[in-house]
C-alpha positions as CSV (number, residue, x, y, z in Angstrom):
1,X,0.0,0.0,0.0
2,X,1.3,3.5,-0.8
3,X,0.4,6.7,0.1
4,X,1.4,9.2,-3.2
5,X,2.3,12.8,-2.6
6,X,3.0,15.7,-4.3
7,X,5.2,18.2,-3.9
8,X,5.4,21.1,-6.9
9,X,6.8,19.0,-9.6
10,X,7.5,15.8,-8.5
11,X,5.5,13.2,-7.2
12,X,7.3,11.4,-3.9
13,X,5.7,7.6,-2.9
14,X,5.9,6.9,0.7
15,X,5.6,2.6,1.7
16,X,3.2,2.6,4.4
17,X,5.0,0.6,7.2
18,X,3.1,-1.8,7.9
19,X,3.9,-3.7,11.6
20,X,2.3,-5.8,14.4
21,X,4.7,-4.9,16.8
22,X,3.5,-2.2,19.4
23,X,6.3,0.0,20.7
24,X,7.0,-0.5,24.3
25,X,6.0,2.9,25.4
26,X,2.6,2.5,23.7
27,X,2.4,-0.6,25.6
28,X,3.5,0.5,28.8
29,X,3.5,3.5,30.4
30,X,5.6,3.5,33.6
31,X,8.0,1.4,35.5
32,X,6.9,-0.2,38.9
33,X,9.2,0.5,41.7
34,X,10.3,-2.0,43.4
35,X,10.0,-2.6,47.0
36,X,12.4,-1.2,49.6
37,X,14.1,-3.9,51.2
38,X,14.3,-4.3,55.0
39,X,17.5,-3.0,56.6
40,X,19.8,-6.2,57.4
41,X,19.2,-4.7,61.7
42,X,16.0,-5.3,61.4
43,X,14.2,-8.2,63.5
44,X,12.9,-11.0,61.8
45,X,9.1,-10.2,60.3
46,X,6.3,-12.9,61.1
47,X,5.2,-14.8,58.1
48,X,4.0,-12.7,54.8
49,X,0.6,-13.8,53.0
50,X,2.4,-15.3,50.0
51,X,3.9,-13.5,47.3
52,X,1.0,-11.9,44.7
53,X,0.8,-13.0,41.2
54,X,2.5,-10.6,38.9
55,X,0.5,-8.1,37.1
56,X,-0.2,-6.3,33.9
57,X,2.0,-3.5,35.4
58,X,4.6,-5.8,36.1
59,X,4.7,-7.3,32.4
60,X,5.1,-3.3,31.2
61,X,7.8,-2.8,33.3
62,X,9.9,-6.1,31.8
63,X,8.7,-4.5,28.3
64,X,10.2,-1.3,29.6
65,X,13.8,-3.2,30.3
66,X,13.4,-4.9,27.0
67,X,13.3,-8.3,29.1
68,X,11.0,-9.4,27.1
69,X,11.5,-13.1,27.9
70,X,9.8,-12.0,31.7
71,X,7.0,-10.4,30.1
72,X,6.5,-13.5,27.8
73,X,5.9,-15.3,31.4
74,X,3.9,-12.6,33.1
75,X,1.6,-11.8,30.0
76,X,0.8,-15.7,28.8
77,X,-1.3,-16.8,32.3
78,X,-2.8,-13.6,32.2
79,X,-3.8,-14.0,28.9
80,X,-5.3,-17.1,29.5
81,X,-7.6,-15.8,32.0
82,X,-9.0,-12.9,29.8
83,X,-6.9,-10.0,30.7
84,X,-7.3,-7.9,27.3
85,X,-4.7,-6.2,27.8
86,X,-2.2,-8.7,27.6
87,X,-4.3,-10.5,25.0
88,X,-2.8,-7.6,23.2
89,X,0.1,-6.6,24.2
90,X,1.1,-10.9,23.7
91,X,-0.2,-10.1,19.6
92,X,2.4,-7.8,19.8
93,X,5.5,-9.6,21.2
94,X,4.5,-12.6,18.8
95,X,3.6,-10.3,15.8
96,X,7.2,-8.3,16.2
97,X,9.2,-11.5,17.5
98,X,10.2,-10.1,20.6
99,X,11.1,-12.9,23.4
100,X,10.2,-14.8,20.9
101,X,10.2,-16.3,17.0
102,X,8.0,-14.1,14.3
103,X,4.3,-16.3,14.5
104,X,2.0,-14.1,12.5
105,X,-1.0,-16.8,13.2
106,X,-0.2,-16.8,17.1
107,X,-0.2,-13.0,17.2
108,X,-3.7,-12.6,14.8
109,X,-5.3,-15.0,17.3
110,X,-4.3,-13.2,20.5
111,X,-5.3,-10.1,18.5
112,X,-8.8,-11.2,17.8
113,X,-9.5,-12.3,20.9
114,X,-8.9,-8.9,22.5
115,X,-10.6,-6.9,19.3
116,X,-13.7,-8.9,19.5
117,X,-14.1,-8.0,23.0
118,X,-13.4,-3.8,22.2
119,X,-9.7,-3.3,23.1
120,X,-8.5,-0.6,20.5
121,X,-4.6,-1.2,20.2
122,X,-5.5,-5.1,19.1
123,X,-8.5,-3.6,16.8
124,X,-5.9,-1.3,15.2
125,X,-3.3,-3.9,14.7
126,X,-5.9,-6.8,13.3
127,X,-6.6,-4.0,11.1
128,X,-3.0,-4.0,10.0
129,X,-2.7,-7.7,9.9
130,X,-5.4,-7.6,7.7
131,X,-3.9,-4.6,5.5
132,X,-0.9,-6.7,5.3
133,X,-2.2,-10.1,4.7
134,X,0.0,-11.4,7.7
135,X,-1.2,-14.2,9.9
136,X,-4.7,-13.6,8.0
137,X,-6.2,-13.5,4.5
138,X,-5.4,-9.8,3.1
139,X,-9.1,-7.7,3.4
140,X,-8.6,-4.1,2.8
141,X,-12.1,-4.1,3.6
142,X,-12.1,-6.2,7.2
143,X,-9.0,-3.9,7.5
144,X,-11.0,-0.6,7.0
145,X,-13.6,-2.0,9.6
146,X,-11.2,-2.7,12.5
147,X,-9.6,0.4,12.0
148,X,-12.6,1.8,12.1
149,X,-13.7,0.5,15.8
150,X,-10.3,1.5,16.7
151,X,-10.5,4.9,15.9
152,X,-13.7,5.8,17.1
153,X,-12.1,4.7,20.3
154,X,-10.1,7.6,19.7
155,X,-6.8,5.5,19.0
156,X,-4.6,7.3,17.3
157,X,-3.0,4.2,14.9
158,X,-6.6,3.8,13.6
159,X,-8.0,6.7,12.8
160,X,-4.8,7.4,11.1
161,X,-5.0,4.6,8.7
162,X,-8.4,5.1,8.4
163,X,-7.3,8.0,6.5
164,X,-5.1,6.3,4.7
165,X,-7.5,3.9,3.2
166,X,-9.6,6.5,2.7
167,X,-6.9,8.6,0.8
168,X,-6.2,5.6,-1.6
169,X,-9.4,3.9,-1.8
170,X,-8.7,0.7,-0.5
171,X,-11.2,-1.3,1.5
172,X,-13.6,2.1,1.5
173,X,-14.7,4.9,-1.3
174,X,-11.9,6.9,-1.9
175,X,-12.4,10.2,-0.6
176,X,-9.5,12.7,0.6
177,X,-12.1,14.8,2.6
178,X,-12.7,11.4,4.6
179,X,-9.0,10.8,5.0
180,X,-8.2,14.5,6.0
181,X,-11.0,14.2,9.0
182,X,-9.1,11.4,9.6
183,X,-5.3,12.4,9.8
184,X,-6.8,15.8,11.5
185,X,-7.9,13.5,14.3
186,X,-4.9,11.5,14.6
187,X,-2.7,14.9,14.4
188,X,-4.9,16.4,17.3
189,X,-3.5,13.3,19.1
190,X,0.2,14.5,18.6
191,X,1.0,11.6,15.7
192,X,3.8,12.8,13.7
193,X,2.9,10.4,10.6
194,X,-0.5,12.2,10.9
195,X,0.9,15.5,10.7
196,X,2.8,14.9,7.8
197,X,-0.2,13.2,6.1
198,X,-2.0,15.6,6.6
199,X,0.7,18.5,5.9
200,X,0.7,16.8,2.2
201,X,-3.1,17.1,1.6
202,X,-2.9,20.6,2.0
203,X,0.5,21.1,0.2
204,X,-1.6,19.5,-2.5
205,X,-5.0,20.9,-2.2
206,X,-6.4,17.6,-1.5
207,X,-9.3,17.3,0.0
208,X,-8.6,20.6,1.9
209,X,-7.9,24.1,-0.2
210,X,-4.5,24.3,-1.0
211,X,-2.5,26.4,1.8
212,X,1.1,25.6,1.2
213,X,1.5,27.8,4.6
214,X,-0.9,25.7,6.9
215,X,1.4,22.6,5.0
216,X,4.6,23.8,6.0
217,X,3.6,24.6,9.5
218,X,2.7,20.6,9.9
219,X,5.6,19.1,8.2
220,X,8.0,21.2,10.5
221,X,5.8,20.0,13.4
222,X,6.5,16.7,12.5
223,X,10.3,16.7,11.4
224,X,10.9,18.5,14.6
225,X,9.9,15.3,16.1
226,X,12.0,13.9,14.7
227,X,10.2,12.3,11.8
228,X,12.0,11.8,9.1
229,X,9.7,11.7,6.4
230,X,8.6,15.2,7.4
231,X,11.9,16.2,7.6
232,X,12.5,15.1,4.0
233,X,9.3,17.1,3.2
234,X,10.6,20.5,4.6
235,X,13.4,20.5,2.7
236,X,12.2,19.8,-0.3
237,X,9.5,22.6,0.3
238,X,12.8,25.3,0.7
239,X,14.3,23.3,-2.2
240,X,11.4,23.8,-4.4
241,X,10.7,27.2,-2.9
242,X,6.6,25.3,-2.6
243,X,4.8,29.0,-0.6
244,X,8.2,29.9,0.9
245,X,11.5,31.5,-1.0
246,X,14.1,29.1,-2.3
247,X,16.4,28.8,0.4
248,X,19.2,26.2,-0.4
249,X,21.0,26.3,3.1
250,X,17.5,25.4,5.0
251,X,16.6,22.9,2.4
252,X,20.1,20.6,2.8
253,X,19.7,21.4,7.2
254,X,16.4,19.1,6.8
255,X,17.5,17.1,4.1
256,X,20.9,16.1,6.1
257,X,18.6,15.6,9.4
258,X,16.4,12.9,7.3
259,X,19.6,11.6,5.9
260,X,20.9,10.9,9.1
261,X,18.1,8.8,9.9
262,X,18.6,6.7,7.2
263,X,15.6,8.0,5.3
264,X,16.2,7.2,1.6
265,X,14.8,9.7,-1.1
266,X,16.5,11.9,1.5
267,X,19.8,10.7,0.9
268,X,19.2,10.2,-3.2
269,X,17.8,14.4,-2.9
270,X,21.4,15.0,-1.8
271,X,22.8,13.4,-4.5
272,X,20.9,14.9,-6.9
273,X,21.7,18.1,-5.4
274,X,25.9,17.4,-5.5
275,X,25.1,16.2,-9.2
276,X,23.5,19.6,-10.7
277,X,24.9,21.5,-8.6
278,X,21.1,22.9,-7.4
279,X,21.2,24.0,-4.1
280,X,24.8,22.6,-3.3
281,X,28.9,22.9,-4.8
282,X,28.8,20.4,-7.8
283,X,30.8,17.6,-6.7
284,X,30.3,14.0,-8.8
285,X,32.3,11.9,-5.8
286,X,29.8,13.7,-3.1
287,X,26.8,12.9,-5.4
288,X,28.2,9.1,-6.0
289,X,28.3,8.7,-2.4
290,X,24.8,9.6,-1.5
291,X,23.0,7.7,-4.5
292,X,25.7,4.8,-3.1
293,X,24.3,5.2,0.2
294,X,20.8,5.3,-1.0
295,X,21.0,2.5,-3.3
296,X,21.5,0.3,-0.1
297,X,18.4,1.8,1.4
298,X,16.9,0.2,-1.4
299,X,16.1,3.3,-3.3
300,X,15.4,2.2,-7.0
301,X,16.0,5.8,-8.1
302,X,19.5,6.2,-6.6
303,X,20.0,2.6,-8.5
304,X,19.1,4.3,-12.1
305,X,21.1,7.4,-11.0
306,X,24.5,5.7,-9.9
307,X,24.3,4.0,-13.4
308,X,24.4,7.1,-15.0
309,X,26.9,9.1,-12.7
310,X,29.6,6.1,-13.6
311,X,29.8,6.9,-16.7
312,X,30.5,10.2,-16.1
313,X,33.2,9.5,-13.3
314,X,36.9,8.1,-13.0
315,X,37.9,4.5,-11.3
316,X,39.5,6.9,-8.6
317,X,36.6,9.3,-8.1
318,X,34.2,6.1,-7.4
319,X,37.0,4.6,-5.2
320,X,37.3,7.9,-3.1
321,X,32.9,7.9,-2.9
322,X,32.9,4.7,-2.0
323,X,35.3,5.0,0.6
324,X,33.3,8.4,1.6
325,X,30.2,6.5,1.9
326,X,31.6,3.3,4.0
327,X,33.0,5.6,6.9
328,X,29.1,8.1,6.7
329,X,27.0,4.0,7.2
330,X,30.1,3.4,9.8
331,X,29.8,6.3,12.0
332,X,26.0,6.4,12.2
333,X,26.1,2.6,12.8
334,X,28.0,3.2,16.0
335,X,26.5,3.4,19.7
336,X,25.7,6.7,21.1
C-alpha cells in the first residue's frame, strides 16, 4: 500500500509501514518501583501472606527493560484468563518477535481475541494484519472496519490509517475529505505520521484548499519530532521554494537531518543536489556517495542514478565515494 504525494513538480511515494509490533512505550507507560528492602538490623518479620501473582504493570515494566522473555511469562497466564490487555500486548511480542520467534497466526489470534471484545490497540493492529495479509487472508475491507472501531475509540494508529484507506481507496470509497477528518484526528492526538499526512493534503489541495503555509507549518511540526519523512518534506518545500523563498541552506539542514536517519529519497535528494549542482557545490564523488548510500536503502531511483553518474566519473573518483560512503554508514552505525 502506498500513500502518493506531491510536492510542486514531482511526485514522492511513501511505503506505508506496515507492523504488528506495538512499541513499548505504547504498551507500557511506567516502571513499577520495586519494594524497599528491610534493613539487614531489622528483626525477623512474622510470616507474609504469600507473594501476589505478577501483574499487567509488572509485564510493562519487563517490556520497559526490554526483558522481554519475563514479560512472555507474566503476560501468557494472564492471557489465558481474559486479561485484554495482555491479549494484546502478547499479539504484539509474537507479531514483532520479541522474546520470541515471528508467529504471524499466534499474534492474529491473540489479536482477535482482544478486538472482538473492544480493546482498541489489538483492533488497530488486526486491522493492520489484515492490510498486510499477515497471519490472516489480506481484506482491505475487514481492514478498513477494525480500523474503524479502533478509531472511534479515539486511537490514534486507527484513525490514522483510516485516512489512509480512505486517501487511496482501499477497503472504503476513496475520498480525501474522509481521509483529511481522519489524519486531523490522529494529528490532534500528537502523531507525527498524521501530521505529515495531513501536511501533504494541504500542500496539494487535496481534500482541503490548497495552503502551502498551513502545509509547512505541519511538516515542521512533525520533522521537529524527529520524523524523518517530514523532515525530507521540509526541505524539499525550501528546495522547491513550494509557498516559501528558495532557500538552499535550509533545504540541505532538513534534508541532512532525514539523511541521518537513514531516510532514503532523503539521501538520493542529496545526490541529486551534488550532481547539478542545485542548491549545493557540484561535486560528482559527493553525489556518487549519496545515490551509493541510498542505493543500499533500497532506493530504485539512486539505483538508475549511480548507473548514470559512472559513466561520467573516474575508477579513482568512485573509489574515493565509495570510501566516503563506507566511513558516513560506519559512523551512524556506532553506539551513542
Amino acid at each position: 500500500m502506498e500513500r502518493k504525494h506531491y510536492l510542486g513538480d514531482i511526485y514522492v511515494k511513501f511505503a506505508v509501514h506496515i507492523s504488528l509490533t506495538l512499541l513499548a512505550t505504547a504498551i507500557l507507560c511506567a516502571q513499577t518501583t520495586a519494594p524497599t528492602p528491610a534493613p539487614k538490623s531489622a528483626p525477623p518479620q512474622s510470616a507474609s501472606p504469600s507473594t501476589p501473582a505478577p501483574t499487567y504493570a509488572d509485564a510493562r515494566a519487563a517490556i520497559q527493560k526490554r526483558d522481554y522473555a519475563k514479560a512472555l511469562t507474566i503476560l501468557r497466564p494472564l492471557a489465558d484468563q481474559g486479561d485484554l490487555q495482555a491479549e494484546s500486548a502478547l499479539g504484539a511480542l509474537y507479531g514483532g518477535g520479541l522474546g520470541v520467534p515471528v508467529d504471524d497466526d499466534l499474534a492474529v489470534s491473540w489479536f482477535i481475541k482482544a478486538a472482538n471484545q473492544g480493546h482498541p490497540e489489538a483492533q488497530a493492529n488486526l486491522g493492520l494484519a489484515y492490510l498486510a495479509g499477515r497471519g490472516i487472508k489480506q481484506d482491505p475491507v475487514e481492514a478498513a472496519n477494525w480500523f474503524r472501531k479502533a478509531a472511534d475509540q479515539g486511537n490514534t494508529a486507527g484513525q490514522f490509517y483510516l485516512g489512509d484507506l480512505f486517501h487511496n481507496g482501499l477497503g472504503v470509497k476513496q475520498s480525501d475529505v474522509e481521509a483529511v477528518a481522519w489524519y486531523r484526528k490522529a494529528a490532534e492526538h500528537d502523531d507525527a505520521k498524521a501530521m505529515e499526512a495531513l501536511g501533504t493534503m494541504y500542500m496539494s489541495g487535496s481534500g482541503v484548499p490548497k495552503n502551502e503555509t498551513d502545509g509547512l507549518k505541519l511538516y515542521r511540526q512533525a520533522a521537529d519530532k524527529g520524523f524523518a519523512a517530514a523532515q525530507y518534506d521540509v526541505g524539499v518545500v525550501y528546495l522547491r521554494g513550494l509557498g516559501v523563498p528558495k532557500d538552499s541552506k535550509e533545504a540541505a539542514t532538513w534534508l541532512h537531518k532525514a539523511a541521518d536517519q537513514g531516510f532514503p529519497m532523503s539521501l538520493t535528494a542529496l545526490g541529486l543536489m551534488s550532481d547539478t549542482g542545485e542548491g549545493a557545490p557540484k561535486d560528482p564523488v559527493e553525489a556518487y556517495k549519496w545515490f551509493m548510500i541510498a542505493t543500499m536503502q533500497g532506493e530504485p531511483t539512486a539505483k538508475k542514478l549511480i548507473e548514470d553518474l559512472t559513466k561520467r566519473v573516474t575508477p579513482e573518483q568512485i573509489d574515493q565515494a565509495k570510501k566516503s560512503a563506507q566511513e558516513w554508514v560506519k559512523t551512524r552505525s556506532r553506539p551513542n
